[in-house]
PDB file of N, CA, C, O and CB in Angstrom:
ATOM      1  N   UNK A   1      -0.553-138.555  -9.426  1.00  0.00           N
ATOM      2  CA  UNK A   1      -0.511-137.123  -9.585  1.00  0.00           C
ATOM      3  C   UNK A   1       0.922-136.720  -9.887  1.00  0.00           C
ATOM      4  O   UNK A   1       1.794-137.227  -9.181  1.00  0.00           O
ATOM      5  CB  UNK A   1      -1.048-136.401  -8.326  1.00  0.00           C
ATOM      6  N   UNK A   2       1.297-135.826 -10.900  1.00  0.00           N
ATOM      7  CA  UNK A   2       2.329-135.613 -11.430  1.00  0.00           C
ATOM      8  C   UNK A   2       2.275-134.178 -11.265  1.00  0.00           C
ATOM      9  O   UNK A   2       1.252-133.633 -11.678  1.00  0.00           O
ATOM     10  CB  UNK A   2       2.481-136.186 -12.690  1.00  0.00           C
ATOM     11  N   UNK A   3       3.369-133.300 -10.630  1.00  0.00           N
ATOM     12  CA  UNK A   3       3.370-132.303 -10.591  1.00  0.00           C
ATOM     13  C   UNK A   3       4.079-131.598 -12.037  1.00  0.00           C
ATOM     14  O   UNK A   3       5.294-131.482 -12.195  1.00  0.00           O
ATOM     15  CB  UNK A   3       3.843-132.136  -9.376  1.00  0.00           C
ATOM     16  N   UNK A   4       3.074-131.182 -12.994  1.00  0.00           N
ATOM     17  CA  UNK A   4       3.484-130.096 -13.862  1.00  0.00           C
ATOM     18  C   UNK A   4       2.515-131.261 -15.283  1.00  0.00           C
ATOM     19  O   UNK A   4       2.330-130.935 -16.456  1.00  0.00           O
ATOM     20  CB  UNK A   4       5.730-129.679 -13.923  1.00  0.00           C
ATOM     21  N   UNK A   5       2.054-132.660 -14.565  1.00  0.00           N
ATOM     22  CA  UNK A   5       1.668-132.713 -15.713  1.00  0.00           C
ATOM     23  C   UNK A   5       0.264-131.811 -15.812  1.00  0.00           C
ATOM     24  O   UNK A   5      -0.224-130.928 -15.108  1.00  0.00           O
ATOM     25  CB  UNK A   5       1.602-134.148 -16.066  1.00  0.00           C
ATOM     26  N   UNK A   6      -0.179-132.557 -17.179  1.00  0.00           N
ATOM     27  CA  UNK A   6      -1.818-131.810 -18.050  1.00  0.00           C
ATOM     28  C   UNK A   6      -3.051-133.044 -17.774  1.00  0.00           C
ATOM     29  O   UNK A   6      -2.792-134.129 -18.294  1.00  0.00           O
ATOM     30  CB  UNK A   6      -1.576-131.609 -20.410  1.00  0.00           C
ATOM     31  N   UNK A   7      -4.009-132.975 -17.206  1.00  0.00           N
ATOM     32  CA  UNK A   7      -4.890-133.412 -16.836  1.00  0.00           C
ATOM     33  C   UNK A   7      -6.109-132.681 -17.441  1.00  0.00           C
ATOM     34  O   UNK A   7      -6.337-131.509 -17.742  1.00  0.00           O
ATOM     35  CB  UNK A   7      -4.727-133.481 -15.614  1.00  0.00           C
ATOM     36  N   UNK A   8      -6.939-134.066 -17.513  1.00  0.00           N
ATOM     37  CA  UNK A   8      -8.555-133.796 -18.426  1.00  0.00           C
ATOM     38  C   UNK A   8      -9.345-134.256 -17.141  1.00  0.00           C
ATOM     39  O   UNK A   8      -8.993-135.195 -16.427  1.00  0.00           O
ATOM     40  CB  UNK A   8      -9.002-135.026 -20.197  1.00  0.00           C
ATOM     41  N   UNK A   9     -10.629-133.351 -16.910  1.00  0.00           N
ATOM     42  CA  UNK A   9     -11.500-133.677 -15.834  1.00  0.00           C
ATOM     43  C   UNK A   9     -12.473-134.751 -16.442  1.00  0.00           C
ATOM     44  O   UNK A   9     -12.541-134.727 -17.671  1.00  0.00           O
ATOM     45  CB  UNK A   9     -12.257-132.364 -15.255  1.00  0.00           C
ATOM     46  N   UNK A  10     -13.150-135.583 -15.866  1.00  0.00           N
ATOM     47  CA  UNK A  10     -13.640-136.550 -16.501  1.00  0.00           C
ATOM     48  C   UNK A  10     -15.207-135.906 -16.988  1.00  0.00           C
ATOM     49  O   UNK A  10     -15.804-136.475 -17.901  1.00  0.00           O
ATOM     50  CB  UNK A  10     -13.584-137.888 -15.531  1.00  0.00           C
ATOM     51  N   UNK A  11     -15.936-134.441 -16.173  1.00  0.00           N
ATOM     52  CA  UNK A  11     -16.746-133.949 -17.038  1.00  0.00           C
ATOM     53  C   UNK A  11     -16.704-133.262 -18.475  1.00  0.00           C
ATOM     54  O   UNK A  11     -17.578-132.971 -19.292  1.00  0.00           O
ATOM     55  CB  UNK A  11     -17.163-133.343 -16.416  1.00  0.00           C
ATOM     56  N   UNK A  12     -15.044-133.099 -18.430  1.00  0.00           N
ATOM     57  CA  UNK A  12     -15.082-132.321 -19.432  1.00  0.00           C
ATOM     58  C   UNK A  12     -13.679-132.218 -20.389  1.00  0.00           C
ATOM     59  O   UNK A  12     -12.792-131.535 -19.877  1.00  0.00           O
ATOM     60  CB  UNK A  12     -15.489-131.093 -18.845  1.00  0.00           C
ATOM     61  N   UNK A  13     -13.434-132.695 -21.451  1.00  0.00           N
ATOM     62  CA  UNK A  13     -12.291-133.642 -21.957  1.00  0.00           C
ATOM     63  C   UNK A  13     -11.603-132.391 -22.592  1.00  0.00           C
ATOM     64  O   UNK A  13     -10.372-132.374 -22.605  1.00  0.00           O
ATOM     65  CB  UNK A  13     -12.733-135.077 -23.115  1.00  0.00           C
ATOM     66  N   UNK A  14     -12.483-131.071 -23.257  1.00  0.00           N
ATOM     67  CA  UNK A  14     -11.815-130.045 -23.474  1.00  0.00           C
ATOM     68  C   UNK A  14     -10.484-129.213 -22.519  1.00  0.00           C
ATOM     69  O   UNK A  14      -9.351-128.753 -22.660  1.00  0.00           O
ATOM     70  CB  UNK A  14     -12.831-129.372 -23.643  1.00  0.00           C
ATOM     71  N   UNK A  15     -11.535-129.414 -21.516  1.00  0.00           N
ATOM     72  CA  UNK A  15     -10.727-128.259 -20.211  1.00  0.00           C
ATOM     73  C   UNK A  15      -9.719-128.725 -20.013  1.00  0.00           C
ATOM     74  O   UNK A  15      -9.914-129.938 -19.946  1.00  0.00           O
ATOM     75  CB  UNK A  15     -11.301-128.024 -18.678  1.00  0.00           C
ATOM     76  N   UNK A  16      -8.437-128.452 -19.831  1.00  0.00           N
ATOM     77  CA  UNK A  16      -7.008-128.702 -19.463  1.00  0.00           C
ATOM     78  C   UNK A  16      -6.460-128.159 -17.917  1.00  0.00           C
ATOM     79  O   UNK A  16      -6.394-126.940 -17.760  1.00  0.00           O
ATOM     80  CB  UNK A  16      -6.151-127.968 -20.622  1.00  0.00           C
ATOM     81  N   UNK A  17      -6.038-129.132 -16.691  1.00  0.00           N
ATOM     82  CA  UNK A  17      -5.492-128.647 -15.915  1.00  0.00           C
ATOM     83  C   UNK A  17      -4.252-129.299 -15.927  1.00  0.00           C
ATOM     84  O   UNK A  17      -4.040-130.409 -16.416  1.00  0.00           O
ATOM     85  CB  UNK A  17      -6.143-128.583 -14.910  1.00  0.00           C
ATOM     86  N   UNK A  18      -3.091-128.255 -15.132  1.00  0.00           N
ATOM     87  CA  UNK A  18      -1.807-128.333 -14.969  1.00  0.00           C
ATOM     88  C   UNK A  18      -1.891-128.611 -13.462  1.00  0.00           C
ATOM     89  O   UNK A  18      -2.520-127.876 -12.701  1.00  0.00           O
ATOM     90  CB  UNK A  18      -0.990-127.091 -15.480  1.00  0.00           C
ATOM     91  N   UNK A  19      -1.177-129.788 -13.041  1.00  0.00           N
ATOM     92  CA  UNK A  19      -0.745-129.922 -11.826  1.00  0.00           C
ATOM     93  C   UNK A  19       0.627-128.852 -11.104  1.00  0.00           C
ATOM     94  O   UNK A  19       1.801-129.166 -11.303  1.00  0.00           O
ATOM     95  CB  UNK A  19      -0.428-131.367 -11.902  1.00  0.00           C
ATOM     96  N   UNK A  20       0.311-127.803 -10.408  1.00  0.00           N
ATOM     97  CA  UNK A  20       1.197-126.993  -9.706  1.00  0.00           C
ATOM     98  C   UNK A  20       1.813-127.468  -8.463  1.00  0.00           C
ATOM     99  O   UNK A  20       2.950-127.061  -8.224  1.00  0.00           O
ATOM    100  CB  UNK A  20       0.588-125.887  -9.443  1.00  0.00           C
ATOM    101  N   UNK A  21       1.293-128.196  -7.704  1.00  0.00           N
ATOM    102  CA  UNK A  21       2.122-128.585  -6.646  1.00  0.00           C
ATOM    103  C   UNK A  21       1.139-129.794  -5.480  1.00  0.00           C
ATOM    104  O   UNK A  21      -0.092-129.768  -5.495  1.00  0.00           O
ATOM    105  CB  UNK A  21       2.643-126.982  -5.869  1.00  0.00           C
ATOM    106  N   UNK A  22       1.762-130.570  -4.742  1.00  0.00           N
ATOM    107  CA  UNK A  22       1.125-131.182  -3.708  1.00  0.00           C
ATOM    108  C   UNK A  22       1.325-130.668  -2.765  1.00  0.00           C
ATOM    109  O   UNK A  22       2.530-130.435  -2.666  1.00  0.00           O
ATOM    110  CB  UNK A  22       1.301-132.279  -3.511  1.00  0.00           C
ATOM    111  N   UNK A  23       0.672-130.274  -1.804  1.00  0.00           N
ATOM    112  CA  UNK A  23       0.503-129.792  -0.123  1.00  0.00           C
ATOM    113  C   UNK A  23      -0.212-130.786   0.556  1.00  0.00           C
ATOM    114  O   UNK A  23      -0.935-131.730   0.237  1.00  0.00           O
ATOM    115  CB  UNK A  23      -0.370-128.347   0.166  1.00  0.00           C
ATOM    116  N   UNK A  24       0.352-130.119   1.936  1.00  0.00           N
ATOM    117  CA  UNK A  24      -0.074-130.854   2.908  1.00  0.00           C
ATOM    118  C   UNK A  24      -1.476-129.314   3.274  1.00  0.00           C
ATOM    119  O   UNK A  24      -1.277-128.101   3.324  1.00  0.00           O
ATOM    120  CB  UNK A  24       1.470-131.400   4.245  1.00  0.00           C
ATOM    121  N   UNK A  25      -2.794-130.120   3.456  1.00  0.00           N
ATOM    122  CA  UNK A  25      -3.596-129.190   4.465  1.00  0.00           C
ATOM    123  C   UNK A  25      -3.323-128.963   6.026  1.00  0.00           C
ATOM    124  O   UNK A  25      -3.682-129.797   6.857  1.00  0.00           O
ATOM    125  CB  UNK A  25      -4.912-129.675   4.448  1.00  0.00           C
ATOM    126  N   UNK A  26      -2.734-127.904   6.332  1.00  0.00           N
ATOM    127  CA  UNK A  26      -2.137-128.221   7.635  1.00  0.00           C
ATOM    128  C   UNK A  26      -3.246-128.425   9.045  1.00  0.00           C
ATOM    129  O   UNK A  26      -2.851-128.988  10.066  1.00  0.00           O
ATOM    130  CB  UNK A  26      -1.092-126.957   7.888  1.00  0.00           C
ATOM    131  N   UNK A  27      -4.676-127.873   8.904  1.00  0.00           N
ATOM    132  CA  UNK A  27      -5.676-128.216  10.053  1.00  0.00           C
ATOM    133  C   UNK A  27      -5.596-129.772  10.007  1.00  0.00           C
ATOM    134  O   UNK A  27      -5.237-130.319  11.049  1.00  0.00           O
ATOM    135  CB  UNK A  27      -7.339-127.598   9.808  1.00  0.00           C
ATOM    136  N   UNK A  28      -5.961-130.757   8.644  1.00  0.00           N
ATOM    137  CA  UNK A  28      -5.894-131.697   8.673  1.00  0.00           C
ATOM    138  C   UNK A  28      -5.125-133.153   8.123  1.00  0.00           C
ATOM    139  O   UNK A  28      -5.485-134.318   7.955  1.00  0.00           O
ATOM    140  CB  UNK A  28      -6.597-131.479   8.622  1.00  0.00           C
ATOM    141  N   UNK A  29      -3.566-132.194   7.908  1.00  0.00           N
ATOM    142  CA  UNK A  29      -2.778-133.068   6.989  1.00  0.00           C
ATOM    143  C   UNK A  29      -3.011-133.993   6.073  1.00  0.00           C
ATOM    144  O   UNK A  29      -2.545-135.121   5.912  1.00  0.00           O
ATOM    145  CB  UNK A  29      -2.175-133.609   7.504  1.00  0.00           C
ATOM    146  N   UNK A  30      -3.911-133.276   5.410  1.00  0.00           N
ATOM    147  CA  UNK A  30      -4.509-133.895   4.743  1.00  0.00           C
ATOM    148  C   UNK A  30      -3.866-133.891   3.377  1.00  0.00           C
ATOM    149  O   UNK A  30      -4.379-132.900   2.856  1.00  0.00           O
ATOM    150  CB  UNK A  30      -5.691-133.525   4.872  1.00  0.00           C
ATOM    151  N   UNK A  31      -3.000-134.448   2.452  1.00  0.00           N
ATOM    152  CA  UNK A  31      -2.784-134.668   0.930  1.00  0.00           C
ATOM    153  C   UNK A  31      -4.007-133.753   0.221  1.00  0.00           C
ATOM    154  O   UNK A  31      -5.223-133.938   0.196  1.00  0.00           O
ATOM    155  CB  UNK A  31      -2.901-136.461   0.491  1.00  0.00           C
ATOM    156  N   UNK A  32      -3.171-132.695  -0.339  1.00  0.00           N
ATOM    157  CA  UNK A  32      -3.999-131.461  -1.193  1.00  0.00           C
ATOM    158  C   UNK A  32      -3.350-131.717  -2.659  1.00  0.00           C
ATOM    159  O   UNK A  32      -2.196-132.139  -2.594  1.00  0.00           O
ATOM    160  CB  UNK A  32      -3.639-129.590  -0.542  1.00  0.00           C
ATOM    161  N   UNK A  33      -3.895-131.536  -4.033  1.00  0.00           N
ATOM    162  CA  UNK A  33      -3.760-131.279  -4.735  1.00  0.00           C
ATOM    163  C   UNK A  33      -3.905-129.991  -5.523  1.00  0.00           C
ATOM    164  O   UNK A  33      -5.044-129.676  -5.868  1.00  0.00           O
ATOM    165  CB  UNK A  33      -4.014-131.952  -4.831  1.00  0.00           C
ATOM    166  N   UNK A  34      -3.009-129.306  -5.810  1.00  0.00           N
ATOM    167  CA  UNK A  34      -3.264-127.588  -6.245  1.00  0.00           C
ATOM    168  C   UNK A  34      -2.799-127.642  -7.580  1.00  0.00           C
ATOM    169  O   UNK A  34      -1.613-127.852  -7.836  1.00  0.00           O
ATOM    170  CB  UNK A  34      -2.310-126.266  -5.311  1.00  0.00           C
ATOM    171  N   UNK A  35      -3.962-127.402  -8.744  1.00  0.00           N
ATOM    172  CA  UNK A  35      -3.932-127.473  -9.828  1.00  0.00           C
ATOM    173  C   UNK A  35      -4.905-125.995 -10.583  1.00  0.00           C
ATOM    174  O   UNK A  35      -5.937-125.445 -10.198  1.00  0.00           O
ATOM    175  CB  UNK A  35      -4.353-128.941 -10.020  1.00  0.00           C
ATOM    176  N   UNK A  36      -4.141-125.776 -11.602  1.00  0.00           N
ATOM    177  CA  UNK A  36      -5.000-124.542 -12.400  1.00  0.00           C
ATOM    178  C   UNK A  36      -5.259-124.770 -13.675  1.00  0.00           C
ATOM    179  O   UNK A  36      -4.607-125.436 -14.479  1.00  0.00           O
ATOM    180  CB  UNK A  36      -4.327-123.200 -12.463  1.00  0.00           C
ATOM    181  N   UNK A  37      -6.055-124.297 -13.793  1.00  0.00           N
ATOM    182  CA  UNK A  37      -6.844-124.272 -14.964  1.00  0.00           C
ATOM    183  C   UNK A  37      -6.392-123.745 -16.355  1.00  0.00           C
ATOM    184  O   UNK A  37      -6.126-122.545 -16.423  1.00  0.00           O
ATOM    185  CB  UNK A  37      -7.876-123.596 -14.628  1.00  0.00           C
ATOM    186  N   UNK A  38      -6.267-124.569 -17.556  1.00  0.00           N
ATOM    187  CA  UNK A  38      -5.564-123.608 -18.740  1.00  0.00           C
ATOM    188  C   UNK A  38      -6.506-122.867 -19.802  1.00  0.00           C
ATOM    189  O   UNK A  38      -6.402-122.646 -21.009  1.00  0.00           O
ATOM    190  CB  UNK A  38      -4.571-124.548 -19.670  1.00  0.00           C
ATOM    191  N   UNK A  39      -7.453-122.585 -18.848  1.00  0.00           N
ATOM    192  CA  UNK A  39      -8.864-121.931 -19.887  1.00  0.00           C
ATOM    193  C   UNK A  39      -9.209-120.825 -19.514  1.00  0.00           C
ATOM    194  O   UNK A  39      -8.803-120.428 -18.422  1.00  0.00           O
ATOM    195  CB  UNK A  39     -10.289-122.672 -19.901  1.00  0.00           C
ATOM    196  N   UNK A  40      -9.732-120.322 -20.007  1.00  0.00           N
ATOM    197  CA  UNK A  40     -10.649-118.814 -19.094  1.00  0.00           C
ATOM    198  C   UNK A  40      -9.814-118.023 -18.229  1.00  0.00           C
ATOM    199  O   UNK A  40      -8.642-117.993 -18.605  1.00  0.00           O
ATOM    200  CB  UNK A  40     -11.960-119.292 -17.885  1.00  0.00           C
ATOM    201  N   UNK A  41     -10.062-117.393 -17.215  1.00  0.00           N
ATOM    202  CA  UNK A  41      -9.298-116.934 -16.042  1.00  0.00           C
ATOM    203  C   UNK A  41      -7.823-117.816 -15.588  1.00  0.00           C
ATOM    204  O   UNK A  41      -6.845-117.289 -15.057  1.00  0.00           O
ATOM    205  CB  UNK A  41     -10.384-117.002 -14.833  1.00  0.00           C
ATOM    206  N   UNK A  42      -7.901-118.663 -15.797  1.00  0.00           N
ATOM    207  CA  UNK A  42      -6.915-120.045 -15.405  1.00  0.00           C
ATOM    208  C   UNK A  42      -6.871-119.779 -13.828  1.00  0.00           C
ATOM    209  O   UNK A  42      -5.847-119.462 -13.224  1.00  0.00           O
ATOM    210  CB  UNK A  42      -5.049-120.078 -16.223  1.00  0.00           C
ATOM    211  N   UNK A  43      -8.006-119.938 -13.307  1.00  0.00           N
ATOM    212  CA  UNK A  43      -8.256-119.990 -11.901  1.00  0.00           C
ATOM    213  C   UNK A  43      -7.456-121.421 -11.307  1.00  0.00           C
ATOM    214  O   UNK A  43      -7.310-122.577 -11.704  1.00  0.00           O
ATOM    215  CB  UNK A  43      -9.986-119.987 -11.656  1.00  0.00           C
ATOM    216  N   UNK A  44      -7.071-120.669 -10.203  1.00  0.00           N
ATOM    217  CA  UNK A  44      -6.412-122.257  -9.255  1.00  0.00           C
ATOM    218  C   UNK A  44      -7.629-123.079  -8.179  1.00  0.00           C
ATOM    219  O   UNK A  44      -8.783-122.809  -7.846  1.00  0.00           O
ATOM    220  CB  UNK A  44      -4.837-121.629  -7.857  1.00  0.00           C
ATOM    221  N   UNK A  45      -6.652-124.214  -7.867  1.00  0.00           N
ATOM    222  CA  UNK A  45      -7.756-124.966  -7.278  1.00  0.00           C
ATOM    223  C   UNK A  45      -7.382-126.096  -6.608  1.00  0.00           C
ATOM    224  O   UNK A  45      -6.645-126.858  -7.234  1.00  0.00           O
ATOM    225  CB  UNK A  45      -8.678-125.341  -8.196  1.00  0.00           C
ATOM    226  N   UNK A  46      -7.800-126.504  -5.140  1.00  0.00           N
ATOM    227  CA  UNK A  46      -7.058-127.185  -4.531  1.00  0.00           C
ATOM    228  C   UNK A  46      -8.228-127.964  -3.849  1.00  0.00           C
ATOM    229  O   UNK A  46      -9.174-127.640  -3.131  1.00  0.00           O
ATOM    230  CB  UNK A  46      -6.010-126.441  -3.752  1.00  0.00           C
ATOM    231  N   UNK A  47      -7.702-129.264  -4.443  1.00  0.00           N
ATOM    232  CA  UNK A  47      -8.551-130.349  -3.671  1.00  0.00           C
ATOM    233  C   UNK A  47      -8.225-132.156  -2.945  1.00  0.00           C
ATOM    234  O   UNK A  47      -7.408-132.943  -3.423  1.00  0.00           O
ATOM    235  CB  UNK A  47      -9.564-130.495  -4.725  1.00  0.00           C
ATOM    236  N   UNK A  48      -8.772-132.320  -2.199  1.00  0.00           N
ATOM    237  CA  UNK A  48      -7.921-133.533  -1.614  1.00  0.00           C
ATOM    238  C   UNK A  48      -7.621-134.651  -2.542  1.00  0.00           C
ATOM    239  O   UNK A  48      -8.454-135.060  -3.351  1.00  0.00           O
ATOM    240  CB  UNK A  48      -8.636-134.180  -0.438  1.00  0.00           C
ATOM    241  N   UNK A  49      -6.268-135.211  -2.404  1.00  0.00           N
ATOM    242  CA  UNK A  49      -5.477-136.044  -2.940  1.00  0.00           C
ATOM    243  C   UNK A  49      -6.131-137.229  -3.118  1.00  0.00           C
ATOM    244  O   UNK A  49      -5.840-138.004  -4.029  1.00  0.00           O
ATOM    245  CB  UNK A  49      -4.390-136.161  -2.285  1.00  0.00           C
ATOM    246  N   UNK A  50      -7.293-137.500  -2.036  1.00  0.00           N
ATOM    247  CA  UNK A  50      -8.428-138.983  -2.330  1.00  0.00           C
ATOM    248  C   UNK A  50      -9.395-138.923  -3.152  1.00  0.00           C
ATOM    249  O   UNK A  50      -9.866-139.911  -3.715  1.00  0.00           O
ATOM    250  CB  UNK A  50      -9.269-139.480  -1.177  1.00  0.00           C
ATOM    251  N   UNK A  51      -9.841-137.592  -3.322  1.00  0.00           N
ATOM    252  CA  UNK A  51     -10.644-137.170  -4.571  1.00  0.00           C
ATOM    253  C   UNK A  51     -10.009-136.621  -5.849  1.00  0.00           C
ATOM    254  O   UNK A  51     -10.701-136.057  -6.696  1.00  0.00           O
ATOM    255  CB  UNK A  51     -11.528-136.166  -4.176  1.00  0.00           C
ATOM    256  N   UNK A  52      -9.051-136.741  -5.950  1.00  0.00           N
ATOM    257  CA  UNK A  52      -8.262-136.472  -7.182  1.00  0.00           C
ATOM    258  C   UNK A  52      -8.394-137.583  -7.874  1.00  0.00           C
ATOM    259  O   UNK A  52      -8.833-137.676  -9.021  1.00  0.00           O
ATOM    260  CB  UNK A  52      -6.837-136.132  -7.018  1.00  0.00           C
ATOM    261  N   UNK A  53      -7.952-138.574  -7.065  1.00  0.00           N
ATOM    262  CA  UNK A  53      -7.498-140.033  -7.774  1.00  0.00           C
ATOM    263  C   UNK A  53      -8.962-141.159  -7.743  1.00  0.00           C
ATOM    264  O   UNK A  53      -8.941-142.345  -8.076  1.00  0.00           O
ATOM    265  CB  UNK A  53      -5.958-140.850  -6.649  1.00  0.00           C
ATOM    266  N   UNK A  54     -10.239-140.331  -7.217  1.00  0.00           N
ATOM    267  CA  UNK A  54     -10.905-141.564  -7.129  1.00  0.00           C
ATOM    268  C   UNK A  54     -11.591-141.660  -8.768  1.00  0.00           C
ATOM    269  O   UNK A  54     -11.730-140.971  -9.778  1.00  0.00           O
ATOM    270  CB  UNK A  54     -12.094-141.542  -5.738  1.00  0.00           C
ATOM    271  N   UNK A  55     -11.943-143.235  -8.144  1.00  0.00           N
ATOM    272  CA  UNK A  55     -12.802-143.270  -9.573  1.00  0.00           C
ATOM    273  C   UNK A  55     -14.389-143.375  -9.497  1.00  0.00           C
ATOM    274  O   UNK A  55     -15.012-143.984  -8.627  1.00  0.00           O
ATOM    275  CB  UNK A  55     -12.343-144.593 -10.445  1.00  0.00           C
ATOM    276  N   UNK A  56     -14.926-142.672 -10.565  1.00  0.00           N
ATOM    277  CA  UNK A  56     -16.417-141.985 -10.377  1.00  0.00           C
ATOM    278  C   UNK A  56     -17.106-142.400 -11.978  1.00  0.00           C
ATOM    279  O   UNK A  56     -16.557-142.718 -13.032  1.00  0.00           O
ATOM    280  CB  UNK A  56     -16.295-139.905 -10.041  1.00  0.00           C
ATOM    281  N   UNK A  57     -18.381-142.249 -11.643  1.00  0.00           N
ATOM    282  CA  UNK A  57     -19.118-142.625 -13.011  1.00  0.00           C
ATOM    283  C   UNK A  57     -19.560-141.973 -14.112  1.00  0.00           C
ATOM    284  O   UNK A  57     -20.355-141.090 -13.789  1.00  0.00           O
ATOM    285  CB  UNK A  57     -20.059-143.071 -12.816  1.00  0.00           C
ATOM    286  N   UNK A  58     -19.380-142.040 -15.247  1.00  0.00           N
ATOM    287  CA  UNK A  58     -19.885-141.396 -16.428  1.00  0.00           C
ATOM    288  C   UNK A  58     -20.396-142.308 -16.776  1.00  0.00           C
ATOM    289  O   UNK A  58     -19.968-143.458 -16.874  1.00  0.00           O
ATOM    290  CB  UNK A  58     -19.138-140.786 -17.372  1.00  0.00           C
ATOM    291  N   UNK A  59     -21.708-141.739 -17.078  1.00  0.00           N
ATOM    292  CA  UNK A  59     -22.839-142.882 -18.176  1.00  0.00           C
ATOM    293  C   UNK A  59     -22.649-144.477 -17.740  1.00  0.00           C
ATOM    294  O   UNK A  59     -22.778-145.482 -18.439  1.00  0.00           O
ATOM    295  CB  UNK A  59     -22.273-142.833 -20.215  1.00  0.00           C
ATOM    296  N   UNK A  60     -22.463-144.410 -17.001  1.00  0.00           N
ATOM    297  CA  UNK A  60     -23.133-145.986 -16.354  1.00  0.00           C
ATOM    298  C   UNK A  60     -21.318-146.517 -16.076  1.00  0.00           C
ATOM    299  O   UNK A  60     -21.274-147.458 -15.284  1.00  0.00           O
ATOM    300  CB  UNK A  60     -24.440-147.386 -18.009  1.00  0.00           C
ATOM    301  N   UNK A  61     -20.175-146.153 -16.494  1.00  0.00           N
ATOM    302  CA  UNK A  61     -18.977-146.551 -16.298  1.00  0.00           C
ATOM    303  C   UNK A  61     -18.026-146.192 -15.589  1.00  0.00           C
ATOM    304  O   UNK A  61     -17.878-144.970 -15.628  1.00  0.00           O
ATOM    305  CB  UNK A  61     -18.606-146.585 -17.042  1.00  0.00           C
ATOM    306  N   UNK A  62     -17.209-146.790 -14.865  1.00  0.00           N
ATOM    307  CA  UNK A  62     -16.113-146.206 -13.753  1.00  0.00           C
ATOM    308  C   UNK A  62     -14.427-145.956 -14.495  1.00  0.00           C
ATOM    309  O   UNK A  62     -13.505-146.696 -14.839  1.00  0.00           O
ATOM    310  CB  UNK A  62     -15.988-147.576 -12.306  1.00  0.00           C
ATOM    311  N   UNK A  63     -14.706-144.429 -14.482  1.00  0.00           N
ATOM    312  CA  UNK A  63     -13.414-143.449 -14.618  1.00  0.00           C
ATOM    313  C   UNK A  63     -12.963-142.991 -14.200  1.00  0.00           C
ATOM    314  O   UNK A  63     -13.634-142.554 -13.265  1.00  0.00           O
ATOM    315  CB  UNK A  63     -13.198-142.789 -15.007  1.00  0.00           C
ATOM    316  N   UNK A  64     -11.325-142.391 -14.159  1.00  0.00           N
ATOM    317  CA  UNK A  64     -10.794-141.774 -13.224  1.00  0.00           C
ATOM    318  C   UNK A  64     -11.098-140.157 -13.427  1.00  0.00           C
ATOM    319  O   UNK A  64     -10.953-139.437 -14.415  1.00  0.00           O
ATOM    320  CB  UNK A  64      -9.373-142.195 -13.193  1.00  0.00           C
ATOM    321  N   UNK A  65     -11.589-139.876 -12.066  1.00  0.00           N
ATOM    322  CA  UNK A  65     -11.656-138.377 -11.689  1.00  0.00           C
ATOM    323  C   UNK A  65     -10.782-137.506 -13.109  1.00  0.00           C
ATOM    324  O   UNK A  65     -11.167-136.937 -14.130  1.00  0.00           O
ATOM    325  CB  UNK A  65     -10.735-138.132  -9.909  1.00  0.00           C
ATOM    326  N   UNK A  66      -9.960-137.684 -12.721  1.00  0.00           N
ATOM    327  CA  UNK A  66      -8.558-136.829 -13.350  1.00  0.00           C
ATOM    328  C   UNK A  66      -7.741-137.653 -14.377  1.00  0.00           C
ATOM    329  O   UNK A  66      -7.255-138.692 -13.930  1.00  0.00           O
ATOM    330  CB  UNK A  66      -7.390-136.436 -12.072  1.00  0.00           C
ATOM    331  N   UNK A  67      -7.464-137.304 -15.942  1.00  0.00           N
ATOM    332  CA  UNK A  67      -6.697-138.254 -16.537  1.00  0.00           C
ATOM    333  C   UNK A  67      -5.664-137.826 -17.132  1.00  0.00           C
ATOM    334  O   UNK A  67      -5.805-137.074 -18.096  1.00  0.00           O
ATOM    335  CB  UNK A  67      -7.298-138.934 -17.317  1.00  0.00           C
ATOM    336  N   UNK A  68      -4.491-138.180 -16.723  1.00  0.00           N
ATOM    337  CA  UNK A  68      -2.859-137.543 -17.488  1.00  0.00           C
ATOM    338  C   UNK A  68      -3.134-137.697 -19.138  1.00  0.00           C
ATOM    339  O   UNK A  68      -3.508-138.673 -19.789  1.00  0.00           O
ATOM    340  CB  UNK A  68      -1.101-138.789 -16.986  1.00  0.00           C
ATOM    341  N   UNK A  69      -2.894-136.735 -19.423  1.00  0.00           N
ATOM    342  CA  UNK A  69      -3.317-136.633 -21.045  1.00  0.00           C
ATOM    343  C   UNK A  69      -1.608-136.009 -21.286  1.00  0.00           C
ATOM    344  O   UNK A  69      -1.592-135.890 -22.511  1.00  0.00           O
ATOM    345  CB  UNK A  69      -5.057-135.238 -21.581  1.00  0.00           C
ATOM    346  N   UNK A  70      -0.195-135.558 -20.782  1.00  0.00           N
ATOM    347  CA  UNK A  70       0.861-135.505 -21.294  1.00  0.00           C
ATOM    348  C   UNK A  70       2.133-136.906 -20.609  1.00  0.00           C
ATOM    349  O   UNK A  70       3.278-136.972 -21.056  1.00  0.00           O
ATOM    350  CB  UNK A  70       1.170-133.917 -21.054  1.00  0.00           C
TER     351      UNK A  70
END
């Protein structure tokens, strides 16, 4: 995770997110990722640092969640 890079979601290769910052979740110190969106509203969005990076399936193959595209 690169803070400020451009990331492609693996549903959807159009949509562009910008990494804004890493946090800590403080109930569960948990590694947060807070990233927004460069489409539509450019809504923000914060989700754990183990699901950022895992890898998940498209069409029968294992990809990463999130892919640095800059």
């Amino acid at each position: 995770m690169k803070v400020g890079g451009r990331y492609i979601h693996f549903k959807d290769s159009k949509k562009i997110y910008i990494v804004r910052d890493i946090a800590i979740l403080e109930s569960t110190e948990e590694v947060v990722v807070t990233y927004q969106a460069e489409y539509g509203d450019r809504l923000t969005f914060v989700r754990p640092a183990s699901s950022w990076l895992e890898i998940v399936d498209k069409d029968g193959k294992q990809v990463p969640r999130f892919t640095l595209v800059n």
